[in-house]
C-alpha positions in Angstrom: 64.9 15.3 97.7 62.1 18.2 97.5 62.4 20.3 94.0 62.4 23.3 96.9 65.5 21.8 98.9 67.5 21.1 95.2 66.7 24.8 94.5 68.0 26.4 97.4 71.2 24.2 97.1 71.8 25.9 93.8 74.1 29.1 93.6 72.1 32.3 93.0 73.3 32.2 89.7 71.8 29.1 88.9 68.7 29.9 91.1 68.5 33.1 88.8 69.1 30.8 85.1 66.5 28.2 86.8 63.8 30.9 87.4 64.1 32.7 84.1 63.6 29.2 82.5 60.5 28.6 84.3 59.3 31.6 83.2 60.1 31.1 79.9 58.9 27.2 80.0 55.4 28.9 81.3 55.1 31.5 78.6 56.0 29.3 75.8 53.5 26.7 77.7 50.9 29.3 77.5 51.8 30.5 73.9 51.6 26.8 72.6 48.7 25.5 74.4 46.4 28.8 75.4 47.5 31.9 72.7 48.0 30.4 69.5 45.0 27.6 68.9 42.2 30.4 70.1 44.1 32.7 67.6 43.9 30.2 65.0 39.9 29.5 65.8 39.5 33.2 65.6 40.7 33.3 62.3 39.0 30.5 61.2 35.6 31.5 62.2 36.1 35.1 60.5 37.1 32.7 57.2 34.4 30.5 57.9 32.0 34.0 58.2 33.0 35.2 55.1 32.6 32.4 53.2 28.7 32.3 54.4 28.4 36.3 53.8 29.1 35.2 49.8 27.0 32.6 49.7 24.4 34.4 51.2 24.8 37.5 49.6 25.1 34.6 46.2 21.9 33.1 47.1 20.3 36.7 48.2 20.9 38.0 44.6 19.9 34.8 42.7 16.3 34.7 44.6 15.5 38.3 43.8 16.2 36.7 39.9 14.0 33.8 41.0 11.4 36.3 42.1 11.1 38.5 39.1 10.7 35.6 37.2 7.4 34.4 38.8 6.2 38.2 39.0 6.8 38.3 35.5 3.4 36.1 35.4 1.7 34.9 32.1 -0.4 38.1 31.3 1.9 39.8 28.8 2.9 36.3 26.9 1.5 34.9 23.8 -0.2 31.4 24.4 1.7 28.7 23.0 0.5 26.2 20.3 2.5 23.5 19.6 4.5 20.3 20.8 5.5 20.9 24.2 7.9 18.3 25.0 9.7 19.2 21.0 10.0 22.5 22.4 11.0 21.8 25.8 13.7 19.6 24.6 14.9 22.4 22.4 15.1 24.9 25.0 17.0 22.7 27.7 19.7 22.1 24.7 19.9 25.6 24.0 20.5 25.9 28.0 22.7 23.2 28.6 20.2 21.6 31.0 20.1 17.7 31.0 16.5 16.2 31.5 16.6 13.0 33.5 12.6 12.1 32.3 9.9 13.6 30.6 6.1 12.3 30.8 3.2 13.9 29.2 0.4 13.8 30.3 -2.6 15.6 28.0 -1.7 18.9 27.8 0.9 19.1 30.8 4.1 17.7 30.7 6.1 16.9 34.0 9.9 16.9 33.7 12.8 15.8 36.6 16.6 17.5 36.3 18.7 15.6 38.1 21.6 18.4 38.5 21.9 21.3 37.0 23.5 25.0 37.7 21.5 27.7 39.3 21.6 30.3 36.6 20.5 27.9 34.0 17.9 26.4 35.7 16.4 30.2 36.0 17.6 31.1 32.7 15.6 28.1 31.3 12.3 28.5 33.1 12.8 32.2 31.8 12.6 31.1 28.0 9.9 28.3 28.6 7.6 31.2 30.2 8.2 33.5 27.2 7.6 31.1 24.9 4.0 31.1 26.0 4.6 28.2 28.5 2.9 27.6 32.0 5.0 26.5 34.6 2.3 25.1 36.7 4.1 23.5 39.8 7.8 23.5 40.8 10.0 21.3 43.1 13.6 22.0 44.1 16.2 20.1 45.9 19.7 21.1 46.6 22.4 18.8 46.1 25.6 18.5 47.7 27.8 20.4 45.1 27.5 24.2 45.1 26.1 26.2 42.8 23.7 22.4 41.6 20.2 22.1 42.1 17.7 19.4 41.3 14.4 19.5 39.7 12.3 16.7 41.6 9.3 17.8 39.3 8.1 20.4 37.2 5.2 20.6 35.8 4.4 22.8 32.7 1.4 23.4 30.6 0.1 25.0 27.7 -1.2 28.8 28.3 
């Protein structure tokens, strides 16, 4: 038998209970499938937005530190005289910054970080240039945890 036949069989009370449940079977169909995962998408793209408004507004206000350092230039600084990987070392220990390899070579000295935060890293290369020493060449990576870089290679020599 057609659903259409069945229904006008029923009594109009029944009729009346069958089409209130329909229309409660469609919203809830709607809520459940339509209304409630866009909702949910919504508010995790607004999370999602925030989350990349810190991290820019992080990496925004570490840069400008990034940039002040290499204005800072050498002209103002003392030359320096002396061992440059003795002081290096020192420096990274009083940074907490882990050097993966040194090599000298004459009077430059290249060094690789392997992971290290952010702050320190800039914090360091701020001491090594007022302590008289060039940073000559630079090379950062970013690695997969946040806040971590890695120094590929930096090159420093004596001013």
């Amino acid at each position: 038998m057609n659903l259409q036949q069945r229904y006008k069989q029923l009594s109009e009370r029944e009729q009346r209970i069958v089409l209130i449940g329909g229309i409660v079977l469609i919203l809830f169909l709607f809520y459940a499938l339509i209304w409630s995962p866009l909702t949910q998408s919504v508010q995790q793209g607004r999370i999602a937005v925030q989350e990349q408004q810190k991290l820019l507004n992080w990496v925004q206000a570490n840069a400008n530190k990034a940039i002040q350092l290499k204005r800072g230039g050498s002209a103002n600084r003392p030359g320096f005289s002396g061992s440059l990987p003795q002081a290096i070392n020192q420096l990274a220990q009083r940074h907490s910054i882990a050097i993966a390899r040194m090599q000298p070579q004459g009077d430059t000295l290249q060094i690789w970080v392997d992971q290290a935060p952010f702050n320190d890293i800039i914090s360091w290369l701020k001491a090594i240039e007022d302590k008289g020493i060039n940073i000559l060449d630079v090379d950062f990576a970013e690695i997969n945890r946040p806040g971590q870089i890695k120094i590929r290679r930096l090159l420093l020599g004596k001013a």
